[in-house]
Phi, psi and omega in degrees: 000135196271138184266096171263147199004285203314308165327294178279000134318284163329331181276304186290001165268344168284320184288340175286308163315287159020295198274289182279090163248164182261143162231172215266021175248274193280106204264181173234143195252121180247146185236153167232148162241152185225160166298333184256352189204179166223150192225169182177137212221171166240145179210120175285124175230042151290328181271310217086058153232168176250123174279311221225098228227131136205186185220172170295327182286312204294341176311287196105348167269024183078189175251096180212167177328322186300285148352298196302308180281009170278329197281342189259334160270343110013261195300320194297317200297330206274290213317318163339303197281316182262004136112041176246131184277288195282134188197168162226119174296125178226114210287332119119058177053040168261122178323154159261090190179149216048262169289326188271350166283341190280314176299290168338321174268317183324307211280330173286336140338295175305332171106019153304143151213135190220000000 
């Protein structure tokens, strides 16, 4: 049986959990990628709630590097506003390179530290 993309996303995103949880000092910034956008929420997941939410259509500019790093300073002005400093980046089995690096510095811009 052939192990396709998704499959091996999956694997490496369970072993990432494994590792990376949020806790209400240290939230966890979870990224999703899709073909048409990119999302990313912060989730304390000692309760299971999402403090802090945004995607790339609210930007409006599609999903491209550019995007990404506005989504990440973005995400960082809402957590800013809900009194969040401190985070663990959880890149959610995505290499960290292109988009999800483009978020990851927007959100250390934004005044995030990880």
């Amino acid at each position: 049986m052939k192990i396709t993309k998704s499959d091996r996303r999956l694997r490496i995103r369970r072993g990432i959990r494994k590792q990376i949880t949020g806790t209400s000092e240290r939230p966890r910034l979870s990224v999703y990628k899709s073909n048409k956008a990119l999302y990313a929420q912060i989730i304390d997941d000692s309760k299971g709630h999402t403090l802090v939410s945004a995607n790339s259509t609210e930007i409006g500019s599609g999903s491209t590097i550019d995007s990404s790093k506005q989504l990440g300073q973005k995400l960082a002005e809402k957590a800013k506003a809900a009194g969040i400093d401190n985070i663990v980046f959880d890149r959610g089995g995505y290499q960290y390179h292109g988009k999800v690096k483009a978020l990851a510095e927007g959100a250390r811009e934004g005044g995030l530290k990880f």
